[in-house]
N, C-alpha and C positions, 0 to 999 in steps of 0.2 A: 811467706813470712814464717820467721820457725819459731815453733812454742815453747822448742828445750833446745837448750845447749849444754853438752859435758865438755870441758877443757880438760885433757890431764887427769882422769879423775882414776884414784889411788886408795888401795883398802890392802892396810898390812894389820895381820895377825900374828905377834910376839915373832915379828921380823918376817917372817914366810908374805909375801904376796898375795893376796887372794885379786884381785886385781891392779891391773899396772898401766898405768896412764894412757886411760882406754879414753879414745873424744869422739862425738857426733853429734850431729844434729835432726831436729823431727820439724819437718813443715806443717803447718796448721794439716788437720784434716787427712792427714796418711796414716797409714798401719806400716809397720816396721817389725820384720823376725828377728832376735834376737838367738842364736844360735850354737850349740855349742855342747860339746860332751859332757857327762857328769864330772861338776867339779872346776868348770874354767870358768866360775867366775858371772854365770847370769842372773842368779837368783841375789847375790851380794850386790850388783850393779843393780838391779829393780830397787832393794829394799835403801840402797842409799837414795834413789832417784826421789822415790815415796818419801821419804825424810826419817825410814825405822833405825838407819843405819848412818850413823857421823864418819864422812870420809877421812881418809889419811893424810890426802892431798888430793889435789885441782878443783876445778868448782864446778857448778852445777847454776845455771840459769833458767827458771823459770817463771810465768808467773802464777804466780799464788792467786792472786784474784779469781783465775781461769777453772780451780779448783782440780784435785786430784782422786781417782779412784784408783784403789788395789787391791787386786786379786792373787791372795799369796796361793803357792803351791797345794798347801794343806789345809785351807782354811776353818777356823774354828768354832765352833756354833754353843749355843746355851740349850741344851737338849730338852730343857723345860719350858720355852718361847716356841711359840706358832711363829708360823715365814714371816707371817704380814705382824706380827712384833717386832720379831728378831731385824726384819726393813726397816720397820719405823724407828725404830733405835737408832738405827743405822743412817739413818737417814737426819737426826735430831742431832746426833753426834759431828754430823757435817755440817750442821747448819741451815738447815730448813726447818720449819716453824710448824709449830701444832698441826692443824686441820690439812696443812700443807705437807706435811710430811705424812700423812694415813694417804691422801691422796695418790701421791707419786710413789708411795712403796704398792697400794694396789695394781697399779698401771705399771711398776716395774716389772712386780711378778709374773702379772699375765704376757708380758714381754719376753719374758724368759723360760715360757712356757708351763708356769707354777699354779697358773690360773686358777685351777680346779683344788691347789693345796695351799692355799692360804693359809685357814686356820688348825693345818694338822702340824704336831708338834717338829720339830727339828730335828729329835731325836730318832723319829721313825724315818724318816729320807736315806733313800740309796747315795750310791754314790755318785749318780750321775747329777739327784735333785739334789745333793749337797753342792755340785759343782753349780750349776745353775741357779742356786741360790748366795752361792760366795760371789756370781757376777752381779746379781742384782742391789746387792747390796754396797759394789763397788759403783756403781751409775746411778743407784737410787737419787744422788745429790747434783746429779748430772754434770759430770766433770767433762773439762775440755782435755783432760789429760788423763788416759786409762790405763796401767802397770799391769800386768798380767801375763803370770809366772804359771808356765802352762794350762793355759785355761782351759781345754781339753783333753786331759791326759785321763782322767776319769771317764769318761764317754766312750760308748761305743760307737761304730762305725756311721751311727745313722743319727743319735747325738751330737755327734762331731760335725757334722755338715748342717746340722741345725744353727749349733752356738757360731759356726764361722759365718754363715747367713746373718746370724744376727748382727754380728760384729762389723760386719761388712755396710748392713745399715747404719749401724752407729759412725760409720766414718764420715756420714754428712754432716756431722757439727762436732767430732769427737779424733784428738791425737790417737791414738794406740801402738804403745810399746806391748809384744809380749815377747817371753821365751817358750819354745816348742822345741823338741826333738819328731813331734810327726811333719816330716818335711814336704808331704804331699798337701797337708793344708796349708802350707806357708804360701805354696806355689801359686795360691786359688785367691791369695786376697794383699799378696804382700805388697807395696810399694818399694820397699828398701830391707837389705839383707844388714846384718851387722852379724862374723862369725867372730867370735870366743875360744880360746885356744890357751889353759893354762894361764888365764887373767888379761892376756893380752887379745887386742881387736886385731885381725891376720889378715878380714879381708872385709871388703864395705860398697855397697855399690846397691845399682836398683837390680830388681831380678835381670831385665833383660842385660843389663852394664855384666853382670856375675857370669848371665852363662853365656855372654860373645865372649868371656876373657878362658873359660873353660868347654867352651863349643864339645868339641870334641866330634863333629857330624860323622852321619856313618850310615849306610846304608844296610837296614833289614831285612832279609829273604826268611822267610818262612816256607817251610817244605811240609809236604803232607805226611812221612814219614824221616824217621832218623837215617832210616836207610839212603833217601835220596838226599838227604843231606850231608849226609859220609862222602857219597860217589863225587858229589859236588865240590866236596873239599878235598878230594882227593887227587881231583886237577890241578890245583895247587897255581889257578891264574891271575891271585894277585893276595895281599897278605890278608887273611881273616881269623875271626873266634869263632868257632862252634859250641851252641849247649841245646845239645841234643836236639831237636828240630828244626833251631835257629842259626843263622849264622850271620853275624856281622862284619861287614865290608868299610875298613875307616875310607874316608873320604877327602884324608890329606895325606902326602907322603907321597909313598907308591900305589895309592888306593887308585881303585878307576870313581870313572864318573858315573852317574846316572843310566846316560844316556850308553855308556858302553856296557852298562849290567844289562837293561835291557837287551842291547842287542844280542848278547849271549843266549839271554833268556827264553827267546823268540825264533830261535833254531837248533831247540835242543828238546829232545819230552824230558824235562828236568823235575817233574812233581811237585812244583812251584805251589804255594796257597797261597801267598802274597808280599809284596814288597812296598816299605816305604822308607822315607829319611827320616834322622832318629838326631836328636844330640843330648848330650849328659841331661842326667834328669839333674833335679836339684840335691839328691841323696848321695850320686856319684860324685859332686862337687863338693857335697860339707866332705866324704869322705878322703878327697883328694886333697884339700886345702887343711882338713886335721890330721893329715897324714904326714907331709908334705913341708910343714911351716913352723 
């Protein structure tokens, strides 16, 4: 069952496009990348989804009852409110009730990992506890419908795989739209890709739908030095890339198989450290498909 529909949906700025009859759909309970270079159009499709922003044209299906949270890119805080204010607020403003709303903004915080900073002001928070407290404050009212407009861009590396761990739990009763440009954690939690290109949607599918259409398979040799990597590519017995210890072997065309690297491999002292099959990551695809379209 899907909990959003966009038809057509259309945002012009004194004639310019900022998006162009972009459409999809969100099945209950999936997470969804929304993708795209600075500028084409992600952060304008979130804020009309959320209702900040009045389309130009097509529409927009949801339900309201289901409730919505947003997390914009920047988001904004009262540097004079403690977390578990600035939540309850947050939380009262959604529509949850007195005693109700201290409750769940407690139990959001400590969710988000704030546990311990409740009642310290807002205005002392880095920027990672600013990030994890602009999430909690978008789910304090527990929406079935989450916007979220890089929700990890503030994070470091070890941040980042916290907030997508959490998000990942939220997807047992929880839609999630976000946009990212780190495409390594799309890959870890995404259900469905949607890339952005200049306002326009270019490419749409579920992760594995995206990279059979962009495969690209290829076989990996790693050499123990560049040296034998050279001599290796200097045989010239079928077409490859070299960078610098690596060298990869496409796996269509005129490429060999598996099974004929190996046997190459197996009666030569070629200074091998190991081989395996490789296909476009998901960075090599946004990069082809915003290249490309």
């Amino acid at each position: 069952m899907n909990l959003l529909e966009v038809k057509g949906l259309t945002k012009s700025y004194k004639g310019n496009l900022a998006v162009d009859r972009v459409s999809f759909a969100l099945e209950e309970r999936t997470a969804t990348a929304l993708i795209g270079p600075n500028g084409s159009g992600k952060t304008t499709t979130l804020s009309m989804i959320a209702g900040l922003l009045k389309e130009s044209g097509g529409s927009i299906q949801r339900d309201f009852k289901s409730g919505v949270g947003f997390l914009p890119q920047y988001p904004q805080f009262f540097p004079w409110l403690s977390a578990l204010e600035f939540t309850e607020m947050a939380a009262q403003i959604s529509g949850v009730d007195g005693k109700k709303a201290r409750q769940q903004s407690i139990r959001t915080l400590e969710f988000v990992g704030l546990g311990s900073a409740v009642n310290k002001k807002t205005g002392t928070f880095s920027g990672g506890m600013r990030q994890r407290l602009g999430l909690a404050q978008a789910i304090v009212h527990q929406p079935k419908l989450l916007l979220l407009d890089e929700p990890v861009s503030a994070l470091d590396p070890t941040g980042r795989r916290e907030i997508m761990d959490l998000l990942k739990s939220l997807q047992q009763d929880t839609t999630i739209l976000y946009s990212t440009h780190i495409l390594n954690d799309a890959e870890k939690m995404t259900d469905q890709l949607l890339f952005l290109k200049e306002g326009k949607l270019v490419e749409q599918g579920s992760l594995s739908e995206v990279k059979s259409r962009y495969a690209e398979p290829r076989i990996r040799l790693r050499f123990e030095t560049e040296q034998a990597a050279a001599r290796f590519e200097d045989r010239k017995l079928w077409p490859m890339n070299r960078d610098r210890n690596v060298i990869a072997l496409p796996l269509s065309g005129e490429g060999p198989t598996m099974q004929q690297v190996l046997a190459v491999l197996a009666n030569e002292e070629s200074g091998i450290a190991g081989v395996d099959r490789q296909s476009a990551s998901l960075e090599e695809i946004f990069l082809k498909v915003a290249g490309n379209k």
